[in-house]
C-alpha positions as a Markdown table, in Angstrom:
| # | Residue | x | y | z |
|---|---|---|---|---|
| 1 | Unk | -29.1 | 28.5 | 19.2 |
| 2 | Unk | -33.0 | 28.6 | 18.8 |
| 3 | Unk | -32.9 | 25.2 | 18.4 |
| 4 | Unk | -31.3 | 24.3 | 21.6 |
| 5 | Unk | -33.8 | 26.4 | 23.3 |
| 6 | Unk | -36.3 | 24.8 | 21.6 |
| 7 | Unk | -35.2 | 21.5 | 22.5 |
| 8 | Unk | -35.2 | 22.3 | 26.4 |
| 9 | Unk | -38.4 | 23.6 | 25.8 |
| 10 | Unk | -40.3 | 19.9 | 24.8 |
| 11 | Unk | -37.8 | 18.2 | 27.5 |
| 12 | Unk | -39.4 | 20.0 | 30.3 |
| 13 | Unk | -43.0 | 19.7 | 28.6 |
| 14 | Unk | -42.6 | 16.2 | 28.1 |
| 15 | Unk | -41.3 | 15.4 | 31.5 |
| 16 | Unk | -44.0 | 17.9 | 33.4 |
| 17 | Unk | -47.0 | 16.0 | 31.6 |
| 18 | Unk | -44.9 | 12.3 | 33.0 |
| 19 | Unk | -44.5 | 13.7 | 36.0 |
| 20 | Unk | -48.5 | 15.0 | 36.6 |
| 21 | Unk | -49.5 | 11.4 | 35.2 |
| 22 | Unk | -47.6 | 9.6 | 37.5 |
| 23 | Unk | -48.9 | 11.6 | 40.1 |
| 24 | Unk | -52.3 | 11.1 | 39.0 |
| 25 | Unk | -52.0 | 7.1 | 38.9 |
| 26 | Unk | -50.1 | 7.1 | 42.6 |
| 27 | Unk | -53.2 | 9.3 | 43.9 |
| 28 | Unk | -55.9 | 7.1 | 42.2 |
| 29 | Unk | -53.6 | 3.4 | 43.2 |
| 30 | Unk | -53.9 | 5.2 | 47.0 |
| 31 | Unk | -57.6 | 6.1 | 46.8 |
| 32 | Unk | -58.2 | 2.0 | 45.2 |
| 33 | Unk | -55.9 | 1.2 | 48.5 |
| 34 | Unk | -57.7 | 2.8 | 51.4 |
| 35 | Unk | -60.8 | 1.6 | 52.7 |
| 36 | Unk | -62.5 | 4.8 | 52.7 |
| 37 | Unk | -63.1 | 6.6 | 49.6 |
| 38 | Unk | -60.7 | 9.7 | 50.2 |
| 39 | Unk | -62.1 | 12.2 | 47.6 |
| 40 | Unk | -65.7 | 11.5 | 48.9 |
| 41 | Unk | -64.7 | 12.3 | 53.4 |
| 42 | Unk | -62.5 | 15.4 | 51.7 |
| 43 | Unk | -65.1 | 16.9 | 49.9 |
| 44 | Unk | -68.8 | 15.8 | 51.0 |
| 45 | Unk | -67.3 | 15.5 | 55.0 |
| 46 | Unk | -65.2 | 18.1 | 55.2 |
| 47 | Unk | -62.7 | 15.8 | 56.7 |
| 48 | Unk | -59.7 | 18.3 | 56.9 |
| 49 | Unk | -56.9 | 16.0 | 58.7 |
| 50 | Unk | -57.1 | 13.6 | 56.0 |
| 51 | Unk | -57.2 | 16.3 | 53.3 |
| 52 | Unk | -53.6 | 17.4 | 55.0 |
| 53 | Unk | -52.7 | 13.5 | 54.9 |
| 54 | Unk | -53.6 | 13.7 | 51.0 |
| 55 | Unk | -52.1 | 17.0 | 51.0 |
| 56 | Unk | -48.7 | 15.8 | 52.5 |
| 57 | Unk | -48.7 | 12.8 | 49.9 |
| 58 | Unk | -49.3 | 15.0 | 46.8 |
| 59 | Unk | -46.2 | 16.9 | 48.1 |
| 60 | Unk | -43.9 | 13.9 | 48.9 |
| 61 | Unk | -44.3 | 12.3 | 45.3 |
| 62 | Unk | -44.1 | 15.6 | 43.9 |
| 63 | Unk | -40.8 | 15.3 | 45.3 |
| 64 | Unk | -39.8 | 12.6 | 44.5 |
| 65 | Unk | -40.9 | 12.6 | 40.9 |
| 66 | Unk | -38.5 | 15.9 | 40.6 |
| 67 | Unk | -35.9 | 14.6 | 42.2 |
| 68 | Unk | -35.9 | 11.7 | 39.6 |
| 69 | Unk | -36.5 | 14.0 | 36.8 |
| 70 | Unk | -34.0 | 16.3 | 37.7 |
| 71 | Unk | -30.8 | 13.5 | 38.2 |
């Protein structure tokens, strides 16, 4: 019974670290993408409407990478 537990244990792991890279690389393919440098008018220009737009993104492939995980 341990085992099995164990098992599900390294499955969701192993598909929580795929699922924060992916998210990583679709964040850093959308910063290459834009004309602006995103991280730089978030943070240095306090630009809060396209820190929600970044925001909104983050949530949407979150979404979608569960969804996919999950079946």
């Amino acid at each position: 019974m341990e085992v099995l537990q164990l098992k599900y244990l390294v499955a969701a792991l192993v598909y929580s670290f795929a699922g924060i890279i992916i998210l990583l690389v679709s964040f850093w393919i959308i910063e290459k993408i834009t004309p602006e440098n995103l991280w730089d008018q978030i943070i240095n220009k306090q630009n809060r409407a396209l820190a929600m737009l970044a925001s909104a993104f983050m949530i949407a492939i979150a979404i979608i990478i569960a969804s996919s995980i999950h079946g």
